[in-house]
C-alpha positions as CSV (number, residue, x, y, z in Angstrom):
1,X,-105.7,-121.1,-86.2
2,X,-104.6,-117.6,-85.9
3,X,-100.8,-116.7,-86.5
4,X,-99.9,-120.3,-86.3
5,X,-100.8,-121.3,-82.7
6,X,-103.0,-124.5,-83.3
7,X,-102.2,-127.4,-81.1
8,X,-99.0,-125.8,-80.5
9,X,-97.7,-126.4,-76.4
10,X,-97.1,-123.7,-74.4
11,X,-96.2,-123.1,-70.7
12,X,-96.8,-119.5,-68.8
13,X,-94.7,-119.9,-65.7
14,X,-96.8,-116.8,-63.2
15,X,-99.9,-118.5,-64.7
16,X,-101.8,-118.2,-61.7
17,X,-101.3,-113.9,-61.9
18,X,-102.9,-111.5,-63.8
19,X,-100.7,-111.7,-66.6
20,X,-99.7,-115.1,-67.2
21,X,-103.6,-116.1,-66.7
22,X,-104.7,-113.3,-69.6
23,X,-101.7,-114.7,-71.7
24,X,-102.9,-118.4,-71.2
25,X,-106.3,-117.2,-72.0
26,X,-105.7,-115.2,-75.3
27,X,-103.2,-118.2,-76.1
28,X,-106.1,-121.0,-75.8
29,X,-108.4,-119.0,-77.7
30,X,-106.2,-118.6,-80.8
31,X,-105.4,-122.5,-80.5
32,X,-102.9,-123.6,-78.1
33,X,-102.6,-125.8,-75.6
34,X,-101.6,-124.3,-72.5
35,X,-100.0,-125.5,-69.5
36,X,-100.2,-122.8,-66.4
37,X,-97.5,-123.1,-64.1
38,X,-97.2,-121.2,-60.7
39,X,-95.9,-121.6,-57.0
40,X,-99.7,-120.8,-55.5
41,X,-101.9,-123.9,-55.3
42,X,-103.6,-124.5,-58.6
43,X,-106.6,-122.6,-59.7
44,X,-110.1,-125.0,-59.9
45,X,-111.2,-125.6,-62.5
46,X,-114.5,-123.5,-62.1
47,X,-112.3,-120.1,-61.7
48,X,-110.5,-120.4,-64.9
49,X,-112.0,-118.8,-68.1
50,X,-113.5,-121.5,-70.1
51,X,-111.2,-121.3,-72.8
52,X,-108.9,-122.7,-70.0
53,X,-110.8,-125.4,-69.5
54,X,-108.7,-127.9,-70.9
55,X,-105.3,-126.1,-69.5
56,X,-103.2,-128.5,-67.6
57,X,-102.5,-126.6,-64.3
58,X,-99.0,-127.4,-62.1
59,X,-98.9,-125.6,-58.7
60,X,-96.7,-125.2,-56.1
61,X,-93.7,-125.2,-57.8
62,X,-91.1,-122.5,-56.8
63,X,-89.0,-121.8,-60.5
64,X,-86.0,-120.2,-58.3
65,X,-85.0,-123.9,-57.3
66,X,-83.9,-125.7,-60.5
67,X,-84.7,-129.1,-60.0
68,X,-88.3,-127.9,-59.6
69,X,-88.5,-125.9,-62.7
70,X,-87.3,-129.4,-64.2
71,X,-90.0,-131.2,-62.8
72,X,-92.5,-128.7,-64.2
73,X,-91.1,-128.9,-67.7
74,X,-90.8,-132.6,-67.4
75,X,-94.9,-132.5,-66.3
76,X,-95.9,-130.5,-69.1
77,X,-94.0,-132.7,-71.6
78,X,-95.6,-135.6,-69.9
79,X,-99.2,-134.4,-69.4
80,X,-99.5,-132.9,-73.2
81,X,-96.8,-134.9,-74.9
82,X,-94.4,-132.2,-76.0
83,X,-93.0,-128.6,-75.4
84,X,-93.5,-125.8,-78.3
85,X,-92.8,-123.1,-76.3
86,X,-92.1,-121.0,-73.2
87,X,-93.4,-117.9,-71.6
88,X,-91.8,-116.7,-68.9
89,X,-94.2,-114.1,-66.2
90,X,-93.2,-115.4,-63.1
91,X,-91.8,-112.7,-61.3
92,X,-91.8,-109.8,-58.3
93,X,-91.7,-106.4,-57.4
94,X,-89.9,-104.4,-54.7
95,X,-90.2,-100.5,-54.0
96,X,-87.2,-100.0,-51.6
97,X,-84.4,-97.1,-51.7
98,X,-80.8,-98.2,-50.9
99,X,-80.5,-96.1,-48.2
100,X,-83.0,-97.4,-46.2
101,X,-83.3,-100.8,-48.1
102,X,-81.6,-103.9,-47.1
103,X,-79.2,-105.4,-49.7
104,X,-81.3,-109.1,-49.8
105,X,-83.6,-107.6,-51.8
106,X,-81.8,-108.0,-54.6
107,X,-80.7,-111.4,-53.6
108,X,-84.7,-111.6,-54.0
109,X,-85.0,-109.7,-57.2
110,X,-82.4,-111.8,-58.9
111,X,-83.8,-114.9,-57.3
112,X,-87.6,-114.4,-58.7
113,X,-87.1,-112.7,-61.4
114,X,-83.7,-114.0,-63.5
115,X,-83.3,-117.5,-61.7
116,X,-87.2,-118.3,-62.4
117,X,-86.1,-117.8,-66.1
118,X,-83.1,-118.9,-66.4
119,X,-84.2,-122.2,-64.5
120,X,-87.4,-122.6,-66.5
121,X,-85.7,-122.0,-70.0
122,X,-83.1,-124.8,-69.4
123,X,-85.6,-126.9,-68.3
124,X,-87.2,-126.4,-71.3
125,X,-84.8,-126.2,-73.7
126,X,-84.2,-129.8,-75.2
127,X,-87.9,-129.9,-75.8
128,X,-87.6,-126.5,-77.3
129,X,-85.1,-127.4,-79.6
130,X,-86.8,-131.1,-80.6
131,X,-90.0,-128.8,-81.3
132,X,-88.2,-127.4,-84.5
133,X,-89.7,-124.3,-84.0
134,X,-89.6,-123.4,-80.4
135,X,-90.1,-120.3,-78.9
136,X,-89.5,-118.6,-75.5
137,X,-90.8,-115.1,-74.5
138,X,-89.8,-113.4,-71.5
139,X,-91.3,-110.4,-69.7
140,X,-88.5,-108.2,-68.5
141,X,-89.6,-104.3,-68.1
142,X,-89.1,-101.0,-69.3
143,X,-87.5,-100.3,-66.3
144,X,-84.7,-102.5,-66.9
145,X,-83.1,-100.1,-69.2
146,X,-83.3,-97.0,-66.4
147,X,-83.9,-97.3,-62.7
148,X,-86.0,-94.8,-61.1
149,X,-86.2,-94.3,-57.4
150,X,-86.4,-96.8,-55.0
151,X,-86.1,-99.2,-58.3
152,X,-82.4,-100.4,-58.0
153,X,-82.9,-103.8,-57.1
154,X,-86.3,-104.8,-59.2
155,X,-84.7,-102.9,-62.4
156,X,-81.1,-104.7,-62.1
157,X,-83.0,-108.2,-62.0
158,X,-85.0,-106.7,-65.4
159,X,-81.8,-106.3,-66.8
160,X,-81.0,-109.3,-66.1
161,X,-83.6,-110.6,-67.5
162,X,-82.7,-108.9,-70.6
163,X,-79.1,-110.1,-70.8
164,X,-80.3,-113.5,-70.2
165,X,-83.0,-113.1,-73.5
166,X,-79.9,-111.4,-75.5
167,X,-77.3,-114.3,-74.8
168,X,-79.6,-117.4,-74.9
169,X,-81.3,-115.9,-78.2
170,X,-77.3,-116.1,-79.7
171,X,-77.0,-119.9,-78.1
172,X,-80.2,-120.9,-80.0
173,X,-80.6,-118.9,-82.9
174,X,-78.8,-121.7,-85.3
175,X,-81.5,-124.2,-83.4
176,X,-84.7,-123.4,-84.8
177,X,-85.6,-121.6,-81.3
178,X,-86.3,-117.9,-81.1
179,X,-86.0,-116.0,-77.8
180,X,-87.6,-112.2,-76.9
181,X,-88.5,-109.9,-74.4
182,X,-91.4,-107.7,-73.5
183,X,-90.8,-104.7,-71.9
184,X,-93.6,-103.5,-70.4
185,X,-94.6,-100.4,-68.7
186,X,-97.1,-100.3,-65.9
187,X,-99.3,-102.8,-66.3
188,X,-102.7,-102.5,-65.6
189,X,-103.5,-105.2,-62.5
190,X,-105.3,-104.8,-59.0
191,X,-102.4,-105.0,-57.3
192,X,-100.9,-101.7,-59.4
193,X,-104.1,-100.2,-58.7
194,X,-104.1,-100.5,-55.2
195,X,-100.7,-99.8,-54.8
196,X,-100.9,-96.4,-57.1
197,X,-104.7,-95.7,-56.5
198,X,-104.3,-91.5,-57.5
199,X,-102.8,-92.7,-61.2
200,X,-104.3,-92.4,-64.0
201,X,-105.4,-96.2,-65.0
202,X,-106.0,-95.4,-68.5
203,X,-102.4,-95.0,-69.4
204,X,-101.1,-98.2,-68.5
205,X,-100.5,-101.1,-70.7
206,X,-103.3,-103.4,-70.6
207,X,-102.5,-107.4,-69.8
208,X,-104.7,-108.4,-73.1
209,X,-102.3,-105.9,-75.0
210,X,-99.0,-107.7,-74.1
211,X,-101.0,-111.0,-74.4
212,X,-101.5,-110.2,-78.4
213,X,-97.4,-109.6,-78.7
214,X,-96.4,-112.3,-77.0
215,X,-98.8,-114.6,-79.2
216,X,-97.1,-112.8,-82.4
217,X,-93.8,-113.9,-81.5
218,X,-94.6,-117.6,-80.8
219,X,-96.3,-117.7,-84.2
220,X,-94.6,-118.1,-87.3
221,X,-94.9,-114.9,-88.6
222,X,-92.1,-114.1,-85.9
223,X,-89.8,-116.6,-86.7
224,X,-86.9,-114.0,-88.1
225,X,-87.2,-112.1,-84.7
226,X,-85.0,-113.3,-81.8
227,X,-82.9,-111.4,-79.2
228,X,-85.8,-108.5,-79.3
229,X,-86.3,-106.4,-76.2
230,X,-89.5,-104.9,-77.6
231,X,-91.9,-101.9,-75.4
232,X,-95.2,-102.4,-75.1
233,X,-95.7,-98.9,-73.2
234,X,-99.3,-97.9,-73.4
235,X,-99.4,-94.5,-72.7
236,X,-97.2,-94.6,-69.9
């Protein structure tokens, strides 16, 4: 199949959100077999898009505790007898200044959106590294490299996020297993739209648009990649 992806094993932690179910998706249609994991109750099967029919769903799993994101990994290597790679959505947003914010939200920040990572990718990584050819992709944000207002806590977890891609992609790259960022900018959801509803939608970064990276760099035409923080902006 396209760029690689046939029969390959992949797990999108957020699966159940906007963007990890329009990764899934595009990743099943090119060939893969995808495992959606999220901390909401799984999806039935009659909601999914049909080429998620065959997707192995594990709900209510909360990534920030590590023995959990263990038991996730462990089900997907069980259920689909392997591990070929990781993509990491699962994460949160905040809108809070410091003045008037309180300082657990980044307690919160770092806790959904590093710790889900970090926990998922160790999890993963002996099966990564058996694959030969593993892969993980994490979605950080453009907003990791600057904060804007009221963006301290959500964009210091982004850079987190980054750092974390940067240092494990020099701990694996002698290992066969290549790890990236996206750095996306607004992404095109309900949730963006109803939280921004005077913007202008047509700028943002569609989810299908990051979908098609982050199937380039699990394919083998990415293989000399790793340690990539890479904007997908739109028009934003």
């Amino acid at each position: 199949m396209e760029n690689g992806l046939n029969g390959k094993v992949v797990a999108v932690t957020g699966g159940f959100g906007s963007l990890g179910l329009t990764t899934a998706q595009l990743l099943a249609e090119r060939g893969a077999r995808v495992a959606l994991i999220g901390r909401g109750a799984a999806p039935a099967a009659v909601a999914l898009p049909a080429a998620l029919a065959g997707a192995l769903c594990v709900g209510g799993v909360d990534l920030a505790d590590a023995q959990a994101a263990q038991a996730a990994c462990g089900t997907v290597h069980e259920k689909l007898g392997g591990l070929d790679a990781l993509v990491n959505v699962a994460g949160a947003f905040r809108w809070e200044t410091i003045g008037d914010g309180d300082p657990r939200t980044w307690d919160l920040m770092f806790d959904l959106n590093v710790k889900t990572a970090l926990n998922t990718s160790k999890a993963a990584l002996p099966h990564l590294v058996k694959s030969g050819a593993g892969r993980v992709v994490n979605i950080g944000a453009g907003a990791g490299l600057k904060a804007g207002l009221g963006m301290g806590a959500y964009s210091a977890s982004k850079a987190g996020v980054a750092r974390l891609t940067e240092a494990l992609a020099e701990e694996l790259k002698d290992k066969g297993v290549t790890v990236n960022a996206i750095l996306p900018s607004i992404i095109d959801t309900p949730q963006n739209r109803a939280d921004m509803p005077d913007a202008d939608f047509t700028r943002w970064v569609q989810p299908r648009e990051i979908a098609t990276v982050i199937a380039f760099l699990l394919g083998a035409d990415a293989q000399a990649i790793t340690g990539a923080l890479i904007p997908v902006n739109g028009r934003v």
